[in-house]
C-alpha positions in Angstrom: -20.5 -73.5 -224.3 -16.5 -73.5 -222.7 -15.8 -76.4 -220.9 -15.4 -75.4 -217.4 -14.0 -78.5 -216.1 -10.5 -78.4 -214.3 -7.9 -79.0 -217.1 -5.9 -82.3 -216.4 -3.0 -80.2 -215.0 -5.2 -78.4 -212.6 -6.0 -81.8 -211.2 -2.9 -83.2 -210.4 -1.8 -80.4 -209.4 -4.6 -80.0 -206.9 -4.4 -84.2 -205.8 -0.4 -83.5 -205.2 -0.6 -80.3 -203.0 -3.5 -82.3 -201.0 -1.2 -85.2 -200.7 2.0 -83.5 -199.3 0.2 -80.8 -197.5 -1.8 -83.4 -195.4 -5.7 -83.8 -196.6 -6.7 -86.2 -199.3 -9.3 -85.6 -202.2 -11.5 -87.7 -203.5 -11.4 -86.2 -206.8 -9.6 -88.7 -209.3 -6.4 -86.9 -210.8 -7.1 -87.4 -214.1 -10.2 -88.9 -214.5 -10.3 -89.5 -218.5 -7.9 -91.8 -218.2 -6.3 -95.2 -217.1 -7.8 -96.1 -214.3 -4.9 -98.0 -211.9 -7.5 -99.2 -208.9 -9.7 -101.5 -211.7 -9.4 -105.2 -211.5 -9.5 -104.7 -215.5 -6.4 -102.5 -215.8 -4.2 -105.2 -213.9 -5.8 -108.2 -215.3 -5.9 -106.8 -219.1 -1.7 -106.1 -218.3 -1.5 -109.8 -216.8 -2.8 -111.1 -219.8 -1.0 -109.1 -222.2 3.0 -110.1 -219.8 1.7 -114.1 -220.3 1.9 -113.1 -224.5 6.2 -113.2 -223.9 8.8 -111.1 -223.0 11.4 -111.1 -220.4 10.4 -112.2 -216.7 8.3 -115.2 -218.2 8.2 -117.9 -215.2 9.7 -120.6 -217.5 12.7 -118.5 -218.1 15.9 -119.0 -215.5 17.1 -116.6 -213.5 20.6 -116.7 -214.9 22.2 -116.0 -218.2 22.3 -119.1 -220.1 21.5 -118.2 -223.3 23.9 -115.4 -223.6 21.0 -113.5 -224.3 20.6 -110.6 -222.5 21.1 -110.5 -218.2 20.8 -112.4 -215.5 17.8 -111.7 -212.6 14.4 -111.6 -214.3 13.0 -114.2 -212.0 14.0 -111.8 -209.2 13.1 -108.1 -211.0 10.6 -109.1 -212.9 8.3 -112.2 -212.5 9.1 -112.0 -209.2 6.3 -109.2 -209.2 3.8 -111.0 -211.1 3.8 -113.0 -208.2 3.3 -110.4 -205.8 0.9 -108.6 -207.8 -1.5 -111.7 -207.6 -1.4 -112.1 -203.9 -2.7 -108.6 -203.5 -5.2 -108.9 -206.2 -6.4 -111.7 -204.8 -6.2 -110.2 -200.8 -8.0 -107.3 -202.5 -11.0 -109.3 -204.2 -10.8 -112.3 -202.6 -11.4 -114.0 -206.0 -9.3 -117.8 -206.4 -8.7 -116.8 -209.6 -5.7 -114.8 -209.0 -4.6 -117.9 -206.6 -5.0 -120.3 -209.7 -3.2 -117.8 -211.6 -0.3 -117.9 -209.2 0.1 -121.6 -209.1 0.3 -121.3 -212.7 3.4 -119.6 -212.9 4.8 -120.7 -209.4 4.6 -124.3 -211.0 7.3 -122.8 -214.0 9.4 -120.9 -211.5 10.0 -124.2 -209.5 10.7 -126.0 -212.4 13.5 -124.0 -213.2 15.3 -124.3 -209.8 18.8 -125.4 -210.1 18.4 -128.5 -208.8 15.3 -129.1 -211.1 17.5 -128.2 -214.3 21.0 -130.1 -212.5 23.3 -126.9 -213.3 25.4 -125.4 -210.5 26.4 -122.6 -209.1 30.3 -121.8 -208.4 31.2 -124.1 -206.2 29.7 -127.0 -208.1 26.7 -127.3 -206.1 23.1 -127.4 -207.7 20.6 -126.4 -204.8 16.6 -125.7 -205.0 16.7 -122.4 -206.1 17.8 -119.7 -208.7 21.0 -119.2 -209.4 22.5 -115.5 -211.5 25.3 -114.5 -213.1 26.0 -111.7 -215.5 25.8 -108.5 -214.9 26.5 -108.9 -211.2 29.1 -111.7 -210.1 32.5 -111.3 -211.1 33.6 -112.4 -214.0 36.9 -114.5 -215.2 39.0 -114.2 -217.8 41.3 -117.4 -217.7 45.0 -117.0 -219.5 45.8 -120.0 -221.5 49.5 -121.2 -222.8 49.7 -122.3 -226.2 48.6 -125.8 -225.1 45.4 -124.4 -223.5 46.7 -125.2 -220.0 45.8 -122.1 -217.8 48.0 -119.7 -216.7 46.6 -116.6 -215.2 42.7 -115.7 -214.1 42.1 -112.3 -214.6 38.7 -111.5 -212.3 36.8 -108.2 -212.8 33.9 -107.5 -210.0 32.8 -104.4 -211.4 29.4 -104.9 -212.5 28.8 -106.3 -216.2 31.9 -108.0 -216.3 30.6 -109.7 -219.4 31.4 -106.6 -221.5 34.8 -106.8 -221.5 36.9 -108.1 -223.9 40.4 -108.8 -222.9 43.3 -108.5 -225.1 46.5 -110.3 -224.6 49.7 -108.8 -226.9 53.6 -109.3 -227.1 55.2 -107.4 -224.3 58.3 -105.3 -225.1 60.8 -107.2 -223.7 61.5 -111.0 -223.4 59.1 -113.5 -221.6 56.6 -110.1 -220.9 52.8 -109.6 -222.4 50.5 -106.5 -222.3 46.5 -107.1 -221.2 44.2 -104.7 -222.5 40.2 -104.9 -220.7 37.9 -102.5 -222.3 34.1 -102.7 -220.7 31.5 -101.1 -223.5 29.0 -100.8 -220.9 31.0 -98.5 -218.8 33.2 -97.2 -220.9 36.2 -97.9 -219.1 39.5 -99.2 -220.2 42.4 -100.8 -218.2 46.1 -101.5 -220.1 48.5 -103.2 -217.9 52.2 -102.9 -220.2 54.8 -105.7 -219.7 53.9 -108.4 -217.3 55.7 -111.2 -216.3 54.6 -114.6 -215.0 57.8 -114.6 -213.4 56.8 -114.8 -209.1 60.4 -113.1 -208.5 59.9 -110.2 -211.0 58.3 -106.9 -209.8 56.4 -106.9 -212.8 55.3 -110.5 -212.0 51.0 -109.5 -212.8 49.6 -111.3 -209.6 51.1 -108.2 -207.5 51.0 -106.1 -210.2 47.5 -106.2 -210.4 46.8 -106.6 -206.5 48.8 -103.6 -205.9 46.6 -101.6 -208.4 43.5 -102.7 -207.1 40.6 -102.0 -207.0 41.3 -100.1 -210.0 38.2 -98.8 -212.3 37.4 -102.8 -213.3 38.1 -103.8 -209.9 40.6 -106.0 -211.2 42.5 -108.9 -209.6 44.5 -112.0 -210.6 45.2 -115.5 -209.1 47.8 -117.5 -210.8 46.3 -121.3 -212.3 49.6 -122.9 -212.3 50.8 -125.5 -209.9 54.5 -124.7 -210.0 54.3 -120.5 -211.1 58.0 -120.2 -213.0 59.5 -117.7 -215.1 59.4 -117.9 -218.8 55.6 -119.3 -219.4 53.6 -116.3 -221.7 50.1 -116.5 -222.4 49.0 -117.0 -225.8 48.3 -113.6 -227.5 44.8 -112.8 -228.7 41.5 -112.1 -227.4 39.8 -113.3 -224.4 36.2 -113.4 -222.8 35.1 -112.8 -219.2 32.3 -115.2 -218.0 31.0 -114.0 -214.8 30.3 -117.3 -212.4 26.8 -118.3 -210.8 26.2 -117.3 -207.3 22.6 -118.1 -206.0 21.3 -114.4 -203.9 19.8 -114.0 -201.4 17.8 -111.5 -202.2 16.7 -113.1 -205.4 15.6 -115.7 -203.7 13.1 -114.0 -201.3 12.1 -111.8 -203.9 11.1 -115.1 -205.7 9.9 -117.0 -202.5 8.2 -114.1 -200.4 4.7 -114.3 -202.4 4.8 -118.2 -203.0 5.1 -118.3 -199.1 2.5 -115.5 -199.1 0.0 -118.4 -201.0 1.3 -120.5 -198.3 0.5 -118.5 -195.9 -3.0 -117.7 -196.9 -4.0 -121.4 -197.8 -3.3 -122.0 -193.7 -5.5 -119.6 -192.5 -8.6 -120.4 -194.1 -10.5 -124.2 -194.1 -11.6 -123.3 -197.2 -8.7 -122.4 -199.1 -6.9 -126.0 -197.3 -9.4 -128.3 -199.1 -8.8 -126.2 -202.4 -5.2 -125.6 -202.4 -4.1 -127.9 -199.6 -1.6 -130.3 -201.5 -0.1 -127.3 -203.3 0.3 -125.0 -200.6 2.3 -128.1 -199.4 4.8 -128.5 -202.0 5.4 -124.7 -201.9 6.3 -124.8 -198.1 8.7 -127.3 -198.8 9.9 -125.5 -202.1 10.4 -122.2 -200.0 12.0 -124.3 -196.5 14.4 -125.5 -199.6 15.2 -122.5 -200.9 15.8 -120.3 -197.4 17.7 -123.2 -196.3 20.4 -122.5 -199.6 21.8 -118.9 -196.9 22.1 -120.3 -193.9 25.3 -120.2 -194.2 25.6 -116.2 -194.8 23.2 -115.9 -192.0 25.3 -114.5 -189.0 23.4 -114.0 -185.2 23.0 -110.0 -185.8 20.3 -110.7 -188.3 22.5 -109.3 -191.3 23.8 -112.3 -193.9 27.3 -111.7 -195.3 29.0 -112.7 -198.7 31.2 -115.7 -197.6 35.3 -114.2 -198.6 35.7 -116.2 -201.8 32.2 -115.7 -203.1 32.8 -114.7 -206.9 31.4 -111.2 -206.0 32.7 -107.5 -205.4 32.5 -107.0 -201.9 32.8 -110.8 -200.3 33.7 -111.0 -197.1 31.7 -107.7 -196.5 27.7 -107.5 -195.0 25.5 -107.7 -197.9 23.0 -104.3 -198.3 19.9 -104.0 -196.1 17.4 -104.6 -198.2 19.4 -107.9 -199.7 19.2 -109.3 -196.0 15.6 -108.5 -195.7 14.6 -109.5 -198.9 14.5 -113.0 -197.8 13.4 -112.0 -194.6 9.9 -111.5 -196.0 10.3 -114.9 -196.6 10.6 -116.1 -193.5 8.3 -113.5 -192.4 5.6 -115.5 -194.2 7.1 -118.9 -193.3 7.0 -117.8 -189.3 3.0 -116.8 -189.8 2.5 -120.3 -192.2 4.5 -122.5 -189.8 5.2 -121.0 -186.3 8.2 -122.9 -186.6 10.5 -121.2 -184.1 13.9 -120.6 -186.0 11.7 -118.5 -188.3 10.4 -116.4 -186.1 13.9 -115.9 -184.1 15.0 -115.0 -187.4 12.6 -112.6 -188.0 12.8 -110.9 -184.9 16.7 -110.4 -185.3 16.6 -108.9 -188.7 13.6 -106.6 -187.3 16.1 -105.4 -184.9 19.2 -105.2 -187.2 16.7 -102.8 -189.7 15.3 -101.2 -186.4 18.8 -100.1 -185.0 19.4 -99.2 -188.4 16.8 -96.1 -188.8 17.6 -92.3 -187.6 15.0 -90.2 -186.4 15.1 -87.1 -188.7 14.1 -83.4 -187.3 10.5 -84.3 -188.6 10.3 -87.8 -186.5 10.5 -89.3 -189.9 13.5 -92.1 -190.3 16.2 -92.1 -192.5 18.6 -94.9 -193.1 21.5 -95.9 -195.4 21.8 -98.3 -198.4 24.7 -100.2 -196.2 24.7 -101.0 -192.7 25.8 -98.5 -191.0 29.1 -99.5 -188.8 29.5 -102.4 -191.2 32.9 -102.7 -193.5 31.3 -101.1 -196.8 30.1 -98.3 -195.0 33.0 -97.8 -192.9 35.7 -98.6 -195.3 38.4 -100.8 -195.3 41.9 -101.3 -196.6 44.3 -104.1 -198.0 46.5 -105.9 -195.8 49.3 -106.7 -197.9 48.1 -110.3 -198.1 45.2 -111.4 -199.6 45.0 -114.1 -197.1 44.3 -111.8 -194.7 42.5 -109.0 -196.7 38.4 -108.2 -195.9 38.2 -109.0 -199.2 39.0 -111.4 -202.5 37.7 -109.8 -205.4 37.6 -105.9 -203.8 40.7 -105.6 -201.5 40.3 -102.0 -200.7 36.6 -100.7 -200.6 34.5 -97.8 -199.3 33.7 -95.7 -197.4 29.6 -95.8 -199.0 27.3 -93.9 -197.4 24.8 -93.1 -199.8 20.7 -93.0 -198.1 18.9 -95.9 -199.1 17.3 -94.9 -202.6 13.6 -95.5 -202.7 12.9 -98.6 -205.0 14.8 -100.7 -202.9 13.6 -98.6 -199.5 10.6 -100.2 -200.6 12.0 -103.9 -199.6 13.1 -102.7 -196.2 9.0 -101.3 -195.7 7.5 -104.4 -196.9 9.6 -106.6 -194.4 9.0 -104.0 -191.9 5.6 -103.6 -192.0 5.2 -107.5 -192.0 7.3 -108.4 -189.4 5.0 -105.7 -187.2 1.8 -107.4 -188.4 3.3 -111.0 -187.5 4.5 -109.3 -184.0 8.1 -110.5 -184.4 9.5 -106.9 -184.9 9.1 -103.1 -184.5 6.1 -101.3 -182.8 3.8 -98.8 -183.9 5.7 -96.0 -183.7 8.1 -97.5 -186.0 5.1 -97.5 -188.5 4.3 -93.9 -188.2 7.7 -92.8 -188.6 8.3 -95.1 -192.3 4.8 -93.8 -193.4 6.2 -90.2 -192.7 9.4 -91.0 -194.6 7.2 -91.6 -197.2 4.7 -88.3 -197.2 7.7 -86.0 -196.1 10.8 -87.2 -197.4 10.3 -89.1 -200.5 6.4 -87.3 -201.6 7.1 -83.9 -203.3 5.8 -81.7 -205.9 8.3 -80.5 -208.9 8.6 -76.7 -210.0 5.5 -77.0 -211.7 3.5 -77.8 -208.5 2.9 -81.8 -210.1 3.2 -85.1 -207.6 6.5 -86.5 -207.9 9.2 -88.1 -205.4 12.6 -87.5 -204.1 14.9 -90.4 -205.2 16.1 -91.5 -201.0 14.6 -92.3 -198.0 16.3 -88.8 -197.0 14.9 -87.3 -199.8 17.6 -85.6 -202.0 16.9 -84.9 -205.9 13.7 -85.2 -207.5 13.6 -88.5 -209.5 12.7 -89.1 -213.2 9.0 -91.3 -214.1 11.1 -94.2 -213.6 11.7 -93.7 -210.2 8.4 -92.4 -209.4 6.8 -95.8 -211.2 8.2 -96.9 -208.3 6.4 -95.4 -205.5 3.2 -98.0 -204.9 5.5 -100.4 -203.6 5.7 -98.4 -199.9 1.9 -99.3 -199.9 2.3 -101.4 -197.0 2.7 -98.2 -195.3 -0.6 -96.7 -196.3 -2.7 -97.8 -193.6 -0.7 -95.2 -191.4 -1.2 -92.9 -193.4 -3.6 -92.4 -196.5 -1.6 -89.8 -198.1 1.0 -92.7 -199.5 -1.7 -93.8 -201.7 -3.3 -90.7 -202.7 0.3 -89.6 -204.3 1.2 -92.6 -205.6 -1.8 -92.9 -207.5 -1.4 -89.1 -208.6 1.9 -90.1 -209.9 0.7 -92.7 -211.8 -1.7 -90.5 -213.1 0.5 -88.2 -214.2 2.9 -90.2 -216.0 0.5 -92.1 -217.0 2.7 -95.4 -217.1 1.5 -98.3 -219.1 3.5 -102.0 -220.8 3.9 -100.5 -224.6 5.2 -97.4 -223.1 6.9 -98.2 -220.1 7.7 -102.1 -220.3 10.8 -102.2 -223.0 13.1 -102.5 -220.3 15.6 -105.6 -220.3 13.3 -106.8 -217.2 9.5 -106.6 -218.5 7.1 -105.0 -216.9 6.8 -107.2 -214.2 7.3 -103.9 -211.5 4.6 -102.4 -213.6 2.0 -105.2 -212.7 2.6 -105.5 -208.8 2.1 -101.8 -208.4 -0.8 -101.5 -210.3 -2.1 -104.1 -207.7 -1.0 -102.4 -204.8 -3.4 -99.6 -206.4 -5.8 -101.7 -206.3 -4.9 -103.2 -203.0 -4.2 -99.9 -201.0 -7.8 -98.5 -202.4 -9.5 -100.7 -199.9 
């Protein structure tokens, strides 16, 4: 007898069109296999991440070992985290609370200040600091003494893969730099510099008059007394890129600790259980927030200080980097009530809120950086780099680019949470991001099958990595049940799982917190 049943194509073809188009089926896309709403599916993964890996809790956030990148506290375990707050908001189970004090106990005790290393300036602070691929990275030019001459400062990204070549110049007192970055492929030869101030050769303004350049190079003599006649000593150099603490790596880090925080307070329960721990966290996380105050500015936007070892200081740092740690202090406003939380809060909510354009389907849009700030607008050098925006990048922008999706999905979270905690945003607000979902980033490929546009504007169709993506808008959902139908249809379609999908230089981290927002937005 021919089986009649609706071939696995059929399905998630049917489950997309109902998703986009506006109803919702009931039918599971592909019901043979994985099942992404099961407590087993994210548990069995949980279990399988604690077996090792990259993103383990114990591991720091920077590169100290030399052994791969910096960030996996922020990209990876970051989501662990997360992932057990919803399971646990989901099923109400402790388990997934013990689980989380597990690994929040590692995570504190490789805070800076817990391991005493520091980040640029010297300073070791309660939380996590990162270096390569994203800070700049120096290259320091050494006389035949070892006494430095010359730092050489690249703030492209993956600074770390370039090696730097010093050789003979051809003429008297000159020397030749070659940088070539693997990762890029890019390659920079600067013929016949001098160390000579008066020369027009001399490779400070050289350099500076280059720049940004495609390493976004620049250089700051190291000598007390710059004179002519000094050469560097010919040979190879590294680049180390220098530790800068984020702030988004630290909300990313701190928004579910202050999540158990927050959850301990509002149950009697929960206080006798968890009470002492939920107290240490608050003062972990009051810590850790405290580290940007000083790139907070009134607009409710932080900044990278000028002279921050990155490639646009001295410019507004991306949306979602500002409120990244404003979930944070979302969380730490609800746990607290302290005041400069909530004041906070309410300011970022309206530096996101003036931020989003109504599109022609009362959907918003926004942008990647603020709009009207110095990135997005562009800016120039000065002549001086006293006076330049910025050190590392004098001349930058314009960017304009739409916010892409996966880090869209920061803005929603802190969005949606700032609504709930009534610091921010109104209803309204809500339908409109849960339509930038189902209309601009939902779609169905040529082949009729769920898949997503890679922006907030929507744009080209993105690959199964992007799409592994989606869940995290699941905040949204409640506006609109269509945002979980198609982001479980994707997930049933690409069928995404740790052996296949988790051999990233991150983990699988993502993998874990979207299969409990599966689980999560199911309710």
């Amino acid at each position: 007898m021919p089986d009649l049943r609706p071939s696995r194509r059929t399905l998630l073809q049917i489950t997309a069109a109902g998703a986009v188009a506006g109803t919702v089926g009931t039918t599971p896309a592909y019901a043979d296999g994985i099942d992404y709403t099961t407590r087993k599916t994210f548990d069995d993964w949980d279990r399988l991440f604690q077996e090792g890996g990259p993103g383990q809790p114990d591991q720091p956030n920077d590169n100290t070992n030399r052994d791969g990148r910096s960030g996996m506290l922020a990209w990876s375990q970051s989501y662990v985290l997360l992932g057990l707050v919803r399971m646990y908001e989901r099923y109400r189970d402790t388990y997934y609370l013990d689980r989380l004090i597990d690994n929040v106990d590692q995570v504190l005790a490789v805070r800076d200040s817990a391991r005493g290393v520091t980040d640029y300036r010297g300073l070791s602070l309660p939380a996590w600091r990162a270096d390569h691929p994203y800070t700049t990275g120096y290259a320091t030019l050494a006389d035949g003494n070892g006494q430095p001459l010359l730092d050489l400062r690249e703030a492209l990204s993956y600074a770390e893969d370039t090696t730097v070549t010093v050789t003979a110049g051809t003429r008297p007192d000159t020397f030749t730099v070659r940088l070539v970055n693997t990762f890029v492929n890019r390659t920079v030869t600067l013929t016949d510099l001098s160390l000579d101030p008066a020369s027009p050769d001399y490779a400070v303004s050289r350099i500076y008059a280059a720049a940004p350049g495609p390493l976004q190079l620049t250089a700051a003599d190291q000598r007390e007394a710059p004179r002519a006649g000094d050469v560097p000593r010919l040979g190879t150099y590294e680049m180390r890129c220098r530790p800068v603490i984020f702030a988004v790596h630290t909300g990313m880090i701190t928004y579910p600790i202050a999540s158990f925080v927050r959850i301990v307070a509002g149950s009697p329960v929960l206080r006798r259980r968890y009470g002492r721990k939920a107290a240490e966290y608050l003062t972990a996380c009051r810590e850790a927030v405290a580290v940007h105050d000083w790139e907070y500015r009134d607009g409710g936007h932080l900044i990278w200080p000028k002279g921050q070892p990155l490639a646009y200081d001295g410019c507004e740092q991306p949306i979602n980097q500002s409120v990244g740690l404003g979930q944070t202090l979302v969380e730490l406003a609800l746990a607290t009530g302290d005041s400069s939380y909530r004041q906070k809060v309410a300011a970022m909510g309206r530096m996101l809120a003036g931020q989003l354009a109504v599109d022609a389907g009362d959907a918003y849009q926004w942008h990647y950086w603020p709009a009207g700030g110095r990135i997005y607008e562009g800016f120039t050098k000065t002549g001086d780099p006293a006076t330049d925006v910025s050190i590392f990048t004098p001349a930058g922008g314009p960017a304009r680019q739409f916010e892409d999706i996966s880090h869209g999905a920061i803005d929603v979270e802190f969005a949606v949470r700032a609504f709930r905690a009534r610091l921010a945003f109104t209803g309204q607000d809500m339908e409109r991001i849960a339509r930038t979902f189902t209309q601009n980033v939902a779609t169905t490929d040529a082949d009729g099958l769920p898949a997503v546009h890679t922006t907030v504007a929507g744009g080209a169709t993105g690959a199964a990595s992007v799409a592994h993506q989606a869940p995290r808008w699941m905040q949204a959902a409640p506006w609109d049940p269509r945002i979980h139908a198609h982001c479980l249809a994707l997930y049933d379609r690409y069928q995404p799982t740790p052996e296949r999908d988790g051999q990233q230089a991150i983990g699988f981290g993502w993998l874990l917190a979207n299969v409990a927002y599966l689980n999560w937005g199911a309710r």
